[in-house]
N, C-alpha and C positions, 0 to 999 in steps of 0.2 A: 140811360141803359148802356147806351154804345162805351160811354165813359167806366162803368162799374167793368166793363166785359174787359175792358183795354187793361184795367187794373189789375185785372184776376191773371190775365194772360202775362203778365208784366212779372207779376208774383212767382207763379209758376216758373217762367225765364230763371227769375232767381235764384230759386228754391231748384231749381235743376242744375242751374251754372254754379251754384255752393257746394252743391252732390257732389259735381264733377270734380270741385276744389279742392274737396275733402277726399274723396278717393282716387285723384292723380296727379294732386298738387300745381295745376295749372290751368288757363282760362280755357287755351285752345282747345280746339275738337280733336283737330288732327292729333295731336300732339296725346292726347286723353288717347283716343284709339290705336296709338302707336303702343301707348305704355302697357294698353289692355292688353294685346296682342303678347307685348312680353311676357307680360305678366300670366297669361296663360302657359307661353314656354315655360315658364319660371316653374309653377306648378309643376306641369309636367317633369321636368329634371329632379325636381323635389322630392314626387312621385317615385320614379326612376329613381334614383337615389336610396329613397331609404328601403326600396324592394333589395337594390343590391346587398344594403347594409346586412337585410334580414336576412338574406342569401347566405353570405360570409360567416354570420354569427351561426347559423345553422350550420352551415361546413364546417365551422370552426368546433363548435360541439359534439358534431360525429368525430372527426380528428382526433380529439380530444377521447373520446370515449374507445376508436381504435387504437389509441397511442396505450391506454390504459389496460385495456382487452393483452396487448401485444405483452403490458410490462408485466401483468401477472401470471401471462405463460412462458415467461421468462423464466418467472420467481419458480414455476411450479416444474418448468424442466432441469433438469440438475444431471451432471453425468455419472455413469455407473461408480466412476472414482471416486467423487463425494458423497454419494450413495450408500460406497463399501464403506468410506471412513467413518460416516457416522454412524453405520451400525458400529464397528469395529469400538466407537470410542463408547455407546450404550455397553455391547457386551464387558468392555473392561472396566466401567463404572460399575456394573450387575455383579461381575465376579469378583469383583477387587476389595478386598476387606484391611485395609487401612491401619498400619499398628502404630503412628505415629499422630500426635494430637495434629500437627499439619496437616497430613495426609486426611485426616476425618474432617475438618473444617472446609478442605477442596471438596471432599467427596459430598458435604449434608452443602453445598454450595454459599456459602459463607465469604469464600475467597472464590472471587472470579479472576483474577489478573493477577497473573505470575509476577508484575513490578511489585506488588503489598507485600511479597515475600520477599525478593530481593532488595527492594529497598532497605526493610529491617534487617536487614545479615540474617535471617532464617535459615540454616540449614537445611537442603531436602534431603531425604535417606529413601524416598520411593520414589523411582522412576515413574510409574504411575500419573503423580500430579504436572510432572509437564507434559506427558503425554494429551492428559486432558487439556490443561490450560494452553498451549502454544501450537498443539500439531505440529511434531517439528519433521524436518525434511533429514536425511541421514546420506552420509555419502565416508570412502574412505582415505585416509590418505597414501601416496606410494612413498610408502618410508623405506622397503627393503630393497635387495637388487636380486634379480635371477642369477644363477649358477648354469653353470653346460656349455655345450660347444656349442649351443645357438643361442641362447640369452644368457650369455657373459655380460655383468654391465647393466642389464634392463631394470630400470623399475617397477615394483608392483608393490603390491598391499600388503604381502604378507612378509615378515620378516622372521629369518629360520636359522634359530641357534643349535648347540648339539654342546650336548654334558655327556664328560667321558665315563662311563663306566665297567665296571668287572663285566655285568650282560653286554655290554656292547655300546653303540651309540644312541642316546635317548634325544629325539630331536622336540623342540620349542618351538611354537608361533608366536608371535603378537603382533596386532594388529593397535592401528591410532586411526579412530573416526572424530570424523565432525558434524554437528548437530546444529541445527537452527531453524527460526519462522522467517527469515529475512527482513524481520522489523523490528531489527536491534535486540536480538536474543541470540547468543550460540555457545557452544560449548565441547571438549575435547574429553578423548578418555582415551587411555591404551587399556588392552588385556591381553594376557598373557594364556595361552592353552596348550594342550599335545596337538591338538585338532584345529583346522584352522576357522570353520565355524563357531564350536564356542569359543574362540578367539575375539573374533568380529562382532559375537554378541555381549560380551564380556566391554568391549569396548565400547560399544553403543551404550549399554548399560550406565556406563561410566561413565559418558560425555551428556547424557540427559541430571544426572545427577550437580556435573561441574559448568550448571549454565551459568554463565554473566550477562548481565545487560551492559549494552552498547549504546550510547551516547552518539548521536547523530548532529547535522545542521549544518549549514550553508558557509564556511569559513574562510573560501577562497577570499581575496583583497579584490581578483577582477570576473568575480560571479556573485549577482546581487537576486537568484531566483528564490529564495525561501524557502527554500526546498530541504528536505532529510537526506542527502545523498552523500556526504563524507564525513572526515573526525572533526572534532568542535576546533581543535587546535594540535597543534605538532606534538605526538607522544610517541615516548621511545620506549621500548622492552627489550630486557636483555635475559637469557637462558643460556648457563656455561661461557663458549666464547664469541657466542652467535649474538651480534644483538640489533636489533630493526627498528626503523623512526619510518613512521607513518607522517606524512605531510597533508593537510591540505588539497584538495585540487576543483578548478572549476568543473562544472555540468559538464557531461561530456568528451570528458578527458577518457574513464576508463580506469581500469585496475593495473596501476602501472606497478606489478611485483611480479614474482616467481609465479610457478605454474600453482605450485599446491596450496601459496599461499590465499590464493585468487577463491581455492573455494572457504575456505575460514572467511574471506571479509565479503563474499557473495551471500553464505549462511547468516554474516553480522547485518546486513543491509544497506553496506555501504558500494557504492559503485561506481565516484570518484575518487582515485588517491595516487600519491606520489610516494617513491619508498627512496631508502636508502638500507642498506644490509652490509655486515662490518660481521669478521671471523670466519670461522668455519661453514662456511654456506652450505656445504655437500649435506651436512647431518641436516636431516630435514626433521628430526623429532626436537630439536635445539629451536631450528626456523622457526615451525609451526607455535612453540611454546615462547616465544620471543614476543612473537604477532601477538599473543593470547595477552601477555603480560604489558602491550601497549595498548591493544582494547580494553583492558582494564581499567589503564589511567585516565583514560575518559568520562569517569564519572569524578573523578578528583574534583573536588567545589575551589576554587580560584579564589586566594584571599582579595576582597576589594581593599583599595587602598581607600585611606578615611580621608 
């Protein structure tokens, strides 16, 4: 009996000392109650742990949903200026009846991007279609000089001739504006009036109809950002005896021209350049139409060599 009892106890020994083997890979006791002890920290941290994780994930979900809350009242505040414009561009889409097969294809929206038009040499004959298609910005140029004993000399916008006649002296405006979105779209007009507002509208008129697109891209030799900010490559334009080479320039450089030229390649999109100007500089309707005619040569396609 005493023998069967020493077996069983023996057994047990065993069968506990294999437990232990099995769940702390060693004989000792000590050494099993060390691991235990970890091994409860362990848990613990585990525990701890993935409470943080849930924590973050939760933050991170509300974040996420105020980031979202924030962007769509973002979208949904807009200021009174683009407010006005896009009523302004409905009302003249409502009232605008279109007498050119162009102009009805912009208006039933068929042509969305004024490039489908330019790229094909389409003529536009209604101001109307870049109004819709570009929103352009309008600004004037100081082509003429004041008169008087205070503005001897001065420039301004409006330029004032006089035709002699039997009644007397009949005087002249015109005005030269320039138009553009500042993403490679702009374009000039003069008008001619008695008055100097329909002057300046005569020439806005003008300069929406005589848009070109502007050819962009990164062409400097020591600016490698990929960026749209100057001409593809060095193009000259010449008008009478005035004639302007547009260069190249890195990020950062700035609009290195004249004063009026600066808003002609601000309206074109471009915001680095290097200039050179050659003839009659004074005549600023010569300048302005020199620039126009080097913006032009930028869409010129470059024969590849074969």
């Amino acid at each position: 009996m005493e023998e069967n009892k020493d077996k069983n106890a023996k057994k047990e020994e065993f069968n506990a000392l294999k437990k232990t083997i099995e769940a702390h890979k060693t004989i000792s006791e000590e050494e099993s109650e060390e691991r235990a002890k970890d091994s409860e920290k362990i848990t613990k941290e585990l525990l701890e742990s993935e409470i943080e994780e849930e924590n973050k994930k939760e933050k991170a979900i509300k974040d996420k949903k105020i980031l979202e809350k924030e962007v769509e009242d973002i979208k949904e505040y807009r200021t009174e200026k683009e407010i006005a414009i896009e009523r302004a561009k409905e009302e003249l889409v409502l009232g605008w009846e279109p007498k050119t097969k162009l102009g009805r294809e912009v208006k039933d929206g068929k042509i969305k991007n004024i490039d489908e038009i330019l790229d094909n040499n389409n003529k536009i004959l209604e101001e109307q279609i870049v109004d819709i298609l570009i929103n352009p910005q309008t600004d004037l140029i100081s082509m003429g000089q004041a008169k008087g004993k205070f503005g001897g000399g001065k420039r301004r916008v409006w330029r004032q001739t006089q035709k002699k006649t039997k009644e007397g002296n009949i005087p002249t405006f015109s005005a030269m504006a320039v138009i553009g979105d500042g993403r490679g779209h702009v374009g000039i007009g003069v008008g001619k009036a008695k008055e100097t507002l329909p002057a300046r509208d005569k020439a806005i008129r003008k300069a929406k109809l005589n848009v070109i697109k502007v050819k962009r891209a990164c062409a400097s030799f020591d600016c490698a950002c990929s960026e749209l900010h100057t001409v593809p490559f060095k193009v000259t334009g010449k008008e009478g005896s005035t004639k302007v080479v547009l260069i190249p320039a890195p990020q950062g450089t700035g609009l290195v021209v004249g004063g009026e030229l600066k808003k002609v390649l601000k309206f074109a999109g471009i915001e680095d350049v290097y200039s050179m100007t050659f003839g009659k500089q004074r005549t600023t309707f010569n300048l302005v139409k020199a620039c126009m005619n080097a913006l032009q040569k930028t869409n010129i396609k470059l024969n590849s060599n074969k």
